[in-house]
C-alpha positions in Angstrom: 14.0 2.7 -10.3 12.2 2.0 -13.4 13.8 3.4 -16.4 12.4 2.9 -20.2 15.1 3.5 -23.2 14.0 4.8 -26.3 16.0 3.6 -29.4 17.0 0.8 -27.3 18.5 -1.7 -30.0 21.5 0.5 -30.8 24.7 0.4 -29.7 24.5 2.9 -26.8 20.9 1.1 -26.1 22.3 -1.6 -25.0 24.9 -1.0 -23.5 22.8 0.8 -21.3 20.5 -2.1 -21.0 23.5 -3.9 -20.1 24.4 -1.6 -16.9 21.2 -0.2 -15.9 20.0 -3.8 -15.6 22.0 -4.7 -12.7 20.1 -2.1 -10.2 16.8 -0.4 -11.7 13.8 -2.4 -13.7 14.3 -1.1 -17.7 11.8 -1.5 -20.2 13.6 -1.0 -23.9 11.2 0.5 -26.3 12.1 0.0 -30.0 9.7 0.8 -33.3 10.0 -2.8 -35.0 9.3 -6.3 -34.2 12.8 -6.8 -35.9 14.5 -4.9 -33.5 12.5 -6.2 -30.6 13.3 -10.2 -31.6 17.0 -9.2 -31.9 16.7 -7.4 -28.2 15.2 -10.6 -26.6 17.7 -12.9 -28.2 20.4 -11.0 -26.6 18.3 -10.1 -23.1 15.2 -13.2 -23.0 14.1 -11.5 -19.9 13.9 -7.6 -20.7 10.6 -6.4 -21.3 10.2 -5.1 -24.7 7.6 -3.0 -26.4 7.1 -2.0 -30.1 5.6 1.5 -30.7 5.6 4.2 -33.3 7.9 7.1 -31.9 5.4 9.5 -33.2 2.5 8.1 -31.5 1.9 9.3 -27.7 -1.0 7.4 -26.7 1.3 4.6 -27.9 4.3 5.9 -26.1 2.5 7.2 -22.9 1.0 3.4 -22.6 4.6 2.0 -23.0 6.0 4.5 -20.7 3.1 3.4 -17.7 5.5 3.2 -14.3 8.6 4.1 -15.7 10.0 6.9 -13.4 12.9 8.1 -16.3 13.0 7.9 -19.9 16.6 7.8 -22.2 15.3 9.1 -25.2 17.9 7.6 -28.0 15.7 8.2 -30.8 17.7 10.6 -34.0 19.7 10.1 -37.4 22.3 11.9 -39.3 20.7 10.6 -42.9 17.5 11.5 -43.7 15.8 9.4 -46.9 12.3 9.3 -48.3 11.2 7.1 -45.4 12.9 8.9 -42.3 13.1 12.6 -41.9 15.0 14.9 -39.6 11.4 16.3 -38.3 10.1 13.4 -37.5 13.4 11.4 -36.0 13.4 14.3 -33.9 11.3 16.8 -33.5 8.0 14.8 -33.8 9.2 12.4 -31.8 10.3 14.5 -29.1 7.0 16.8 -29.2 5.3 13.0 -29.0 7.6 11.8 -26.0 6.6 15.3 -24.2 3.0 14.5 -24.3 3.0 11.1 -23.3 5.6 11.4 -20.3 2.7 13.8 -18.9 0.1 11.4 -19.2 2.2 8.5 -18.0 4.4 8.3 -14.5 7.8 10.0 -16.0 9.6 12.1 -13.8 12.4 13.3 -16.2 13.4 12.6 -19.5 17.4 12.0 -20.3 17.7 13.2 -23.8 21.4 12.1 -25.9 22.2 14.9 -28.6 25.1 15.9 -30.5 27.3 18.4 -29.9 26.5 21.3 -32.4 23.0 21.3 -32.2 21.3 24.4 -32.1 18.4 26.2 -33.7 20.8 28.5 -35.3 22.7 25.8 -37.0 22.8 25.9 -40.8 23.0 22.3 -40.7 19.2 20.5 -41.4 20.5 17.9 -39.0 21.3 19.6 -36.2 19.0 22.9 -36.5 16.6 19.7 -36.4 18.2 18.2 -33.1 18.2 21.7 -31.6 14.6 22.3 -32.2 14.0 18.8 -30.6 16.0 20.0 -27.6 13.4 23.1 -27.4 10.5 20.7 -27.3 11.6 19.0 -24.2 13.3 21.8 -22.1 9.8 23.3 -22.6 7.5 20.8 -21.5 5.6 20.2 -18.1 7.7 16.8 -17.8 11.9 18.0 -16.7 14.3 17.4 -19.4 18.4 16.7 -19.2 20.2 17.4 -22.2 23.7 15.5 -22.8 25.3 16.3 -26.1 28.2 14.3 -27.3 30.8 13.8 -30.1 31.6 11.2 -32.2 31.6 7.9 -30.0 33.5 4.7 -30.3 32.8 1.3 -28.8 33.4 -1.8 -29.9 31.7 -3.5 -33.3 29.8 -0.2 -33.6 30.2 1.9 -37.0 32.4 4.6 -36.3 35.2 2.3 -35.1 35.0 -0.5 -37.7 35.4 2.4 -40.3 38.5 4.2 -38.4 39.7 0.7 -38.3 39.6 0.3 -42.3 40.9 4.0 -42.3 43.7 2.8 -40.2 45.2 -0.7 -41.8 45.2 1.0 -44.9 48.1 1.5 -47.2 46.4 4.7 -47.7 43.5 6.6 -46.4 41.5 9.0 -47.6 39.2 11.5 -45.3 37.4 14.6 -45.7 39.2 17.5 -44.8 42.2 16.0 -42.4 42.7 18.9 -40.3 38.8 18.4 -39.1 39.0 18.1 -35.1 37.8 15.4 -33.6 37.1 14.7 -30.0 36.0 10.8 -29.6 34.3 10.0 -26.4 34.7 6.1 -25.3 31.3 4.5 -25.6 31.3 2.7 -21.5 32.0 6.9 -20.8 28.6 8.0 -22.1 27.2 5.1 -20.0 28.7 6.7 -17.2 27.4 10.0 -17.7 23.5 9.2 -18.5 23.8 6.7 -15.3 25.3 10.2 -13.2 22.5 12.0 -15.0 19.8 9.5 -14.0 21.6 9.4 -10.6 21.1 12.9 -10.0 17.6 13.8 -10.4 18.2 17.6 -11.2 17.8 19.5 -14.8 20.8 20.2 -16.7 22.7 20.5 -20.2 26.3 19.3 -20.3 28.5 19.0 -23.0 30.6 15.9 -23.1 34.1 14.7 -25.4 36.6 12.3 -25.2 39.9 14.2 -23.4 41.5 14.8 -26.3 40.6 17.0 -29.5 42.7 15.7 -32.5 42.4 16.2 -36.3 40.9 13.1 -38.8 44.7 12.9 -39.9 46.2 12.2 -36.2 43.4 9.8 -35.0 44.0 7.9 -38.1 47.7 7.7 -37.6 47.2 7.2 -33.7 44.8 4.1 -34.6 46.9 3.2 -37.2 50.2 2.6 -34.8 48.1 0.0 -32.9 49.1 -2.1 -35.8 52.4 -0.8 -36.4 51.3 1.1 -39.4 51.6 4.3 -41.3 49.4 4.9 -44.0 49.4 8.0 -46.0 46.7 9.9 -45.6 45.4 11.9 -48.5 43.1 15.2 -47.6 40.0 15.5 -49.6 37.9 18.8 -50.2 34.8 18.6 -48.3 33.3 20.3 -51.6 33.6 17.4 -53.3 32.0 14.9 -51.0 28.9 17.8 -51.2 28.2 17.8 -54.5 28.1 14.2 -54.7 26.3 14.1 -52.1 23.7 16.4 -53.9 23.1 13.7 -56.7 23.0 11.0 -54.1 19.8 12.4 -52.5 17.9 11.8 -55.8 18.0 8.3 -54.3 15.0 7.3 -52.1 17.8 5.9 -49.4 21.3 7.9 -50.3 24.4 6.2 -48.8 25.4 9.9 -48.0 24.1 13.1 -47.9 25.3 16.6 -47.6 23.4 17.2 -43.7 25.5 14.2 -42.4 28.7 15.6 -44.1 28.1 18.2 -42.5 27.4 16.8 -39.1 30.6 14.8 -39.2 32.8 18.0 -40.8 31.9 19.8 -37.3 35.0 20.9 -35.5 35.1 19.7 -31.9 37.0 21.4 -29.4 35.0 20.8 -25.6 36.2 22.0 -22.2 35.3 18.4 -20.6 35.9 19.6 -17.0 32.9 20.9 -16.0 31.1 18.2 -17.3 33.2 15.6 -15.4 33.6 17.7 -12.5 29.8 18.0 -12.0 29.1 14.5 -12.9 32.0 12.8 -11.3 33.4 11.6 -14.4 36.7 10.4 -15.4 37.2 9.2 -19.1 39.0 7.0 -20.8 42.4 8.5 -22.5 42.3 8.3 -26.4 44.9 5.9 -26.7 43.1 3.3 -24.0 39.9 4.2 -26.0 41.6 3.0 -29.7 42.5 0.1 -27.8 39.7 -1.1 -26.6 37.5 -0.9 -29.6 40.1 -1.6 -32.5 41.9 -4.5 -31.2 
């Protein structure tokens, strides 16, 4: 099969690339020569393509022959150079039109769990609206949605790590729940997805839902420590995330707070029962990506 990856440069990218390699033809399609030299270095052989996301003659020439597309493409901090609209909605309604004028069969579309049209969040009434855009086009779309995911050297890990060698750790709202998913486990599920052939939405977490506080101390006794964790308001990461947006690139913002406030609490079993699934316990999951 031949199967394109948008967004391929990330994390999830490739390790997709690195699994999808071993059976079907992939052709990873990023938006910068950057990321493309970076892709090569690590794959020489992978056939790589630069093209603006919210382009589809660009995209549908890129996508000629491919059978699926993993559309990767979204962000959780919007600046003056990247907005919600056009991470996502644009470059869905983009992807829609060009997988009709090129040979795509489906398109595999990774979200977050919360999105929805009705969300009061800008970032995911954004990734909800995106969701619209495909599930109504000619071209059949799957929608997975998942947590906050850890793999190893990737962002969210290396910053529970800090969190967790700590003498003391600070966090936003401690009794948040979080539901990690192991990153090799979303692999599994977009490869079942791709596998299958058929329409669907499924929601997907790690097995276990936790609070900030007990992840923290769960990572932490990897390396036999105990930090205090202190609890703060989630007000005040908002309003200083209010004056941080008069930057043209804010480190934070109050959208991705808000993303990463969201309480998760999934039923994985119909998820893994329909896809075949079985995922990696929290505690083998900490392990892996933090020591």
């Amino acid at each position: 099969m031949n199967i394109a990856i948008t967004g391929a440069n990330g994390h999830l990218g490739i390790r997709l690339i690195r699994r999808l390699s071993d059976n079907h033809t992939v052709k990873a399609i990023v938006r910068s020569d950057r990321a493309k030299q970076a892709l090569m270095h690590t794959f020489p052989d992978l056939d790589v393509v630069v093209v603006n996301y919210l382009k589809s003659d660009e995209l549908a020439n890129a996508l000629l022959g491919c059978e699926q597309v993993i559309h990767l493409v979204g962000i959780i901090k919007e600046s003056k150079t990247a907005t919600f609209s056009d991470a996502h909605e644009n470059s869905c309604r983009a992807l829609s039109v060009a997988a009709q004028r090129s040979d795509v069969k489906r398109i595999v579309y990774l979200n977050i769990i919360g999105a929805s049209v009705q969300s009061k969040n800008a970032c995911l009434q954004s990734r909800g609206h995106a969701e619209a855009i495909l599930t109504a086009g000619d071209v059949p779309a799957s929608i997975l949605r998942i947590p906050m995911v850890l793999g190893e050297g990737d962002y969210a890990s290396m910053a529970l790590k800090k969190n967790s060698s700590a003498k003391r750790a600070f966090t936003f709202r401690a009794d948040s729940l979080e539901q990690p998913i192991y990153a090799e486990d979303v692999v599994d599920a977009v490869s079942a997805i791709l596998a299958r052939q058929t329409n669907g939405e499924w929601d997907l977490a790690g097995i276990e839902s936790v609070s900030r506080r007990d992840l923290i101390l769960r990572a932490a006794s990897l390396f036999n420590n105990s930090p205090k964790v202190t609890s703060l308001p989630i007000s005040i990461g908002l309003t200083l995330a209010f004056f941080l947006e008069l930057l043209p690139n804010p480190p934070v913002t109050r959208a991705m707070l808000g993303v990463l406030d969201h309480d998760d609490q999934i039923d994985v079993k119909p998820t893994c029962d329909e896809l075949d699934l079985t995922l990696t316990s929290l505690d083998e999951t900490l392990k892996k990506v933090l020591t």
